[in-house]
C-alpha positions in Angstrom: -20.8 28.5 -2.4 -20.3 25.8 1.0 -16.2 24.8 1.1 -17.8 21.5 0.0 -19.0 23.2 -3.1 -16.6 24.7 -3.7 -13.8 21.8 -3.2 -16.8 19.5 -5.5 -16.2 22.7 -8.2 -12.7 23.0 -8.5 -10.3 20.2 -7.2 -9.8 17.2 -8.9 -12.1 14.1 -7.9 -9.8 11.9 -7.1 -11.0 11.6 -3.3 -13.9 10.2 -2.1 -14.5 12.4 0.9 -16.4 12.0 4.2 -18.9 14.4 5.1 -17.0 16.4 7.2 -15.3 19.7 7.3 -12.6 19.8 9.5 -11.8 23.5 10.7 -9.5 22.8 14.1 -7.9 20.7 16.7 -5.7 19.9 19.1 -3.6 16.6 20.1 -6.1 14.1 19.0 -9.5 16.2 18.8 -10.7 17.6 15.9 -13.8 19.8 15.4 -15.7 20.5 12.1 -17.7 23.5 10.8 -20.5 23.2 12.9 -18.3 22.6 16.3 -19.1 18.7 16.8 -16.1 17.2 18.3 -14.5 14.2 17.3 -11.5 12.1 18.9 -9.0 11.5 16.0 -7.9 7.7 15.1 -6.5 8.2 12.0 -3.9 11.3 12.4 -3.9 12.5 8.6 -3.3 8.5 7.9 -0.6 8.1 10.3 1.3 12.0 9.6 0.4 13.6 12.5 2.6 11.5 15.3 1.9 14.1 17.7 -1.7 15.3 17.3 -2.6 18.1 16.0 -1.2 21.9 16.4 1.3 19.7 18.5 2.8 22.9 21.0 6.6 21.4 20.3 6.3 20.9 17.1 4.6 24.1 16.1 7.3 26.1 17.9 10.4 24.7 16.2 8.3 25.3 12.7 7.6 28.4 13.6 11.2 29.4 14.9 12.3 28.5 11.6 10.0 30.2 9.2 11.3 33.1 10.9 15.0 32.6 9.9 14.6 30.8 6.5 11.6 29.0 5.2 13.8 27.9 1.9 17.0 27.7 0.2 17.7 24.9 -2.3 20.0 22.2 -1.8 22.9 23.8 -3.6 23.5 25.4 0.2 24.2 24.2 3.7 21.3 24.3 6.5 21.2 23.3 9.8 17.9 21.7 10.4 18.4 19.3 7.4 22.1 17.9 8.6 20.9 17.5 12.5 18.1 15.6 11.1 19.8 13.3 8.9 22.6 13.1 11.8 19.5 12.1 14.0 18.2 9.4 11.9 21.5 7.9 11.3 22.4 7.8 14.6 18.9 6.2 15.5 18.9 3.7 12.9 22.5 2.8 12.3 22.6 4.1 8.3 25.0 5.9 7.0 24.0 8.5 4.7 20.5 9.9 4.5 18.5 11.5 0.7 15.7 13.5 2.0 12.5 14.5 -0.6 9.5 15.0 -0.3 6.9 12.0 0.4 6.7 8.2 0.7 6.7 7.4 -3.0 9.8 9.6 -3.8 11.6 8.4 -0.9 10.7 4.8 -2.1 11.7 6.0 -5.6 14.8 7.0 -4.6 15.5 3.4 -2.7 14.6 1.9 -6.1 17.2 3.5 -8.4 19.9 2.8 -5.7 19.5 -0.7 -5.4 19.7 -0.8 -9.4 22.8 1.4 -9.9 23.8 -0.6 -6.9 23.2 -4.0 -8.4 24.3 -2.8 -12.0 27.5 -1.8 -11.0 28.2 -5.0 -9.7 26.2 -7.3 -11.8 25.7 -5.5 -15.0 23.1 -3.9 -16.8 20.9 -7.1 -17.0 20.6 -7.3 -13.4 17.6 -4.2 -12.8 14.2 -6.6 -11.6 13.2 -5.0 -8.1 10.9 -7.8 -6.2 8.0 -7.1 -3.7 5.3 -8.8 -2.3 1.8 -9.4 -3.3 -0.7 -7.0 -1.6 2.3 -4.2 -1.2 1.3 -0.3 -1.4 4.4 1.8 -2.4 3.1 5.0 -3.6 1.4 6.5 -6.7 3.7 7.1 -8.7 4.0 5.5 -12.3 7.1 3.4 -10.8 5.7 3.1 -7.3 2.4 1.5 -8.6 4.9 -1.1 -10.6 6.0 -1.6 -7.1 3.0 -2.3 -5.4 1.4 -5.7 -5.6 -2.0 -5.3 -6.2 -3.6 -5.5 -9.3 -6.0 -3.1 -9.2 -3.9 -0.2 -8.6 -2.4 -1.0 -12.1 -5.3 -1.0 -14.8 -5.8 2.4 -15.4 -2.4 3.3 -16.3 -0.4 1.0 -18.3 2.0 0.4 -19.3 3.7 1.3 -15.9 7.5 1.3 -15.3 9.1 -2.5 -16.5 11.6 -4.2 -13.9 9.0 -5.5 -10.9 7.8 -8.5 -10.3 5.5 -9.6 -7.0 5.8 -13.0 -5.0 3.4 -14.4 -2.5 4.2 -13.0 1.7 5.0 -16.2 3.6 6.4 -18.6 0.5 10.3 -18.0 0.6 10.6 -20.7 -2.0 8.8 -18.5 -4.6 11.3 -16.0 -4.2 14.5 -18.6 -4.6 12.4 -19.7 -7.9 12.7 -16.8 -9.2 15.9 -15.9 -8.4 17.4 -19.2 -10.5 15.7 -17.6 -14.1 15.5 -13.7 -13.1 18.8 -11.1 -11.7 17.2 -9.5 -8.7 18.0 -6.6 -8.3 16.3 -5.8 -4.9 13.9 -7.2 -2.7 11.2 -3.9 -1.3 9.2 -4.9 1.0 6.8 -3.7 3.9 7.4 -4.9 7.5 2.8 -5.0 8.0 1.1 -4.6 4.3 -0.7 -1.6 5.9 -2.7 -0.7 2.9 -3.2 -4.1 1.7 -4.9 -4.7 5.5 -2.7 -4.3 8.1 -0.9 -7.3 7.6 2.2 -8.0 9.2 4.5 -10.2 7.8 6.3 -13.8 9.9 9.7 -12.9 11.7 10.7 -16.6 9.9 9.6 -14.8 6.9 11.5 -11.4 7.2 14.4 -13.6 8.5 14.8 -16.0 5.3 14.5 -12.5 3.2 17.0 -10.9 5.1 19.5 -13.8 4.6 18.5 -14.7 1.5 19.5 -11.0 0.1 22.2 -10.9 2.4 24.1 -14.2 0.8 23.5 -13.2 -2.9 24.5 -9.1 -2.1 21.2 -8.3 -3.1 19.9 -4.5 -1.9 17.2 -5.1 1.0 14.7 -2.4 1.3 12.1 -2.1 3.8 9.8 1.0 3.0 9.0 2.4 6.4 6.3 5.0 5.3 3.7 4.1 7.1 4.9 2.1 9.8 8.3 4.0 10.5 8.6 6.7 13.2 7.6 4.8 16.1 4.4 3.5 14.6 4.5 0.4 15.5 5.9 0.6 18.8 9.9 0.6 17.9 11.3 3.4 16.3 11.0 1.3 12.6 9.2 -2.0 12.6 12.2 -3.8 11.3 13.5 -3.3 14.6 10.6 -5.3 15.6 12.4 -8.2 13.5 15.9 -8.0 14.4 17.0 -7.6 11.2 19.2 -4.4 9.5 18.3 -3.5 5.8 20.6 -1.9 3.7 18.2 1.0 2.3 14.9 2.2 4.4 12.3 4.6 2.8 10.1 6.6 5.3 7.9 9.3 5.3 4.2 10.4 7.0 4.8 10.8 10.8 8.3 12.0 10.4 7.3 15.1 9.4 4.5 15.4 11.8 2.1 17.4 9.3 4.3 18.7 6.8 5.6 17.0 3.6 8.7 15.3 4.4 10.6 11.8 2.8 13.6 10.3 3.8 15.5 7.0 2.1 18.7 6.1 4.6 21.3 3.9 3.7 23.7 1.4 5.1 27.0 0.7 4.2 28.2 0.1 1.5 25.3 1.9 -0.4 26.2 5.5 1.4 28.4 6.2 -1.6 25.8 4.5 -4.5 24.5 8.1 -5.5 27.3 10.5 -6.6 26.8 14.1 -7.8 23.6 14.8 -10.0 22.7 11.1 -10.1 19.6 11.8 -7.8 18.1 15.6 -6.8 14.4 17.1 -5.0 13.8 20.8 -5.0 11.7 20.4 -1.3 14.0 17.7 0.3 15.4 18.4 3.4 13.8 21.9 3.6 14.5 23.8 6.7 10.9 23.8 7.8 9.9 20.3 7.7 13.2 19.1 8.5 12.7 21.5 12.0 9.4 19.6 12.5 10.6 16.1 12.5 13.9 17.1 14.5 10.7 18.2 17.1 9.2 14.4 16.4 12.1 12.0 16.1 13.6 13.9 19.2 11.2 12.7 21.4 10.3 9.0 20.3 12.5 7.6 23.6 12.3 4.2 24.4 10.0 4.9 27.5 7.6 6.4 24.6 7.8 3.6 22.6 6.6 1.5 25.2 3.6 3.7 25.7 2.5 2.9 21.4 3.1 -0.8 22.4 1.3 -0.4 26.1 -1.9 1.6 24.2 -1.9 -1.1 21.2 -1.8 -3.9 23.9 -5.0 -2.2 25.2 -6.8 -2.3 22.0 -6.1 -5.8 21.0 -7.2 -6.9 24.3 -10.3 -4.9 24.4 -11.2 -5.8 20.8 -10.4 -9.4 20.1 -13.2 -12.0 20.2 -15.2 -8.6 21.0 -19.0 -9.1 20.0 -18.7 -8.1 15.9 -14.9 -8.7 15.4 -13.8 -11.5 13.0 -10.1 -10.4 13.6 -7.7 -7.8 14.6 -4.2 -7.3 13.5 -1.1 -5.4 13.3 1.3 -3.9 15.7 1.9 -1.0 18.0 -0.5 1.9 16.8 -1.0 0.2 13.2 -4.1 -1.8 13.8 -6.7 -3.6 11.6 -10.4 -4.4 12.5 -12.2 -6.7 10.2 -15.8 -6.7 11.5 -18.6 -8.8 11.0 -20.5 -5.6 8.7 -19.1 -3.7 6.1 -16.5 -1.6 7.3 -18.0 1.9 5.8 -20.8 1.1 8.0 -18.5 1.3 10.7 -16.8 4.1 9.9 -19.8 5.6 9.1 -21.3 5.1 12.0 -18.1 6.2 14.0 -18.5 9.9 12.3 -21.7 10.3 13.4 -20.8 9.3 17.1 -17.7 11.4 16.8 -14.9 9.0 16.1 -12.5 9.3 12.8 -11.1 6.0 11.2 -10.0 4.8 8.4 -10.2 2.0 6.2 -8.1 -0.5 4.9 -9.3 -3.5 2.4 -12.4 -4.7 3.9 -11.3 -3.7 7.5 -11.4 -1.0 9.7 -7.8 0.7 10.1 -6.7 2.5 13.5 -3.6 5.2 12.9 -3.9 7.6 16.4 -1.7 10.3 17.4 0.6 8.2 19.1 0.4 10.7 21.8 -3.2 10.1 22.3 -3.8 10.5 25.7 -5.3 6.9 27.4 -8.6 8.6 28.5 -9.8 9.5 24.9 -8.4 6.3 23.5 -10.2 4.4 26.0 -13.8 6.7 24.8 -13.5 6.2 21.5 -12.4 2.7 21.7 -15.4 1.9 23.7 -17.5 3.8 21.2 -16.1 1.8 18.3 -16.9 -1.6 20.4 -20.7 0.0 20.8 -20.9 0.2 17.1 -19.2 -3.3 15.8 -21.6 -4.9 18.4 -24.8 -3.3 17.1 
């Protein structure tokens, strides 16, 4: 049997694959099973910061699978306090729960702005509130969380205590607030599932001082778009605002499973003994990776995400077969004039990889990539939206 047979025997169709089998790489090419080459614009959906079989990053994994792959978190390690030392010191949070993914991380945010809020407010006050077209993982909880509609049919009844307002309509959520105890307010600096959407600075502003004056937790999940995605380090940076509990995930770890939620002051001290717990979080290996990634994102390299998504918005906008682009930094969203599978369709078979996102194409490079392949497969894409 072919890997695809195989893979179409015995793993769980849940996936609706491309026809591709990917068998190697480096930095942002990728070659399949038959040795075509393709320039990588999705990066494992936006986990693999640095390209693939990154030569830093694979050295400090390997380094420490040969001193100690695992312990559990009843013990000390190095890699998991510099990292959490790392972020804090990046970000300005005080205390950091490592596990392993987006979802947990965004479950963990989730219980600490209710025991949080309940310990101020009482038991009543446990509604968490986030927007209309948010993704926050798969999870029974998560998919609560997330504001779209269709992610939620199958499995009901999922996890009571969310509700969703409309991006953009601040007065929806000071509605709600007169009838229902918020509890916290999650949301997503761009809706990257939901179409690369980025939300108003006004917008991000009245949430960040409307929680702010009613002590209300503010989380802004940072999977996707944290770890210099976007061009800062996290794109609430972008916004000039500081929330008291970020969940992150994907590029941290730079190819290996790895969630983080951090927290400000005074919700350091929220979680005490046994209240929250992950077998994998914080586990030497990935936590050596992502010491490799953060450890690099200067500001200089930052400037390069914004400099190469400057390029693609200029190149792309009012470009023949282009309704629209948006997002920010290395986050970008193409709605074109055809179906986006066509596209993306068309891009494997002229050796691009991209994603999608809604009705729109979605862009998630290495953020890395090197100027002269972004520039080729960039130029290829235009070739196909125009055709």
């Amino acid at each position: 049997m072919s890997i695809t047979e195989l893979d179409k025997a015995y793993v769980a169709g849940t996936y609706k694959r491309f026809p591709v089998e990917l068998t190697s790489g480096k930095g942002s090419l990728v070659f399949d099973s038959d040795g075509k080459r393709y320039i990588d614009l999705g990066s494992g959906i936006g986990v693999t910061a640095f390209g693939i079989a990154d030569d830093i990053w694979k050295d400090a994994v390997t380094r420490q699978l040969g001193t100690l792959q695992h312990t559990s978190n009843l013990y000390y390690t190095e890699p998991c306090a510099r990292l959490a030392e790392m972020l804090c010191q990046r970000t300005g949070m005080s205390k950091v729960f490592f596990s392993n993914s987006g979802a947990e991380a965004n479950e963990c945010a989730i219980k600490i702005a209710r025991k949080y809020s309940q310990d101020r407010k009482g038991p009543d006050c446990s509604t968490i509130v986030t927007l209309k077209n948010s993704f926050h993982g798969r999870t029974l909880t998560t998919l609560a969380a997330t504001g779209q509609d269709a992610f939620h049919r199958l499995f009901q009844p999922l996890t009571p205590g969310f509700v969703s307002v409309t991006p953009e309509h601040i007065d929806e959520l000071y509605a709600l607030a007169e009838a229902t105890p918020i509890a916290g307010v999650m949301i997503e600096c761009v809706q990257g599932e939901g179409g690369v959407v980025p939300l108003s600075r006004e917008y991000v502003e009245a949430l960040a001082a409307f929680t702010s004056e009613r002590d209300i937790p503010l989380i802004v999940d940072e999977v996707q778009t944290g770890n210099g995605r976007t061009g800062a380090l996290y794109a609430y940076m972008n916004y000039g605002i500081t929330p008291d509990i970020v969940s992150t995930a994907k590029g941290l770890g730079g190819g290996l499973p790895l969630g983080a939620t951090m927290m400000a002051e005074p919700f350091a001290g929220v979680l005490g003994y046994g209240d929250h717990g992950s077998t994998f979080g914080g586990n030497p290996v990935s936590s050596a990776g992502a010491l490799s990634i953060l450890g690099r994102m200067d500001q200089a390299f930052l400037d390069e995400v914004k400099a190469k998504g400057d390029y693609i918005f200029e190149r792309l906008t009012g470009a023949k077969g282009v309704e629209s682009v948006t997002g920010m930094g290395l986050m970008i969203g193409i709605k074109p004039t055809k179906p986006a599978a066509e596209i993306i369709s068309r891009g494997i078979e002229k050796g691009i990889l991209c994603l999608s996102a809604k009705e729109k194409v979605r862009l998630l490079p290495a953020l890395n990539i090197p100027m002269g392949l972004l520039t080729e497969a960039i130029e290829i894409l235009a070739g196909i939206l125009s055709e």
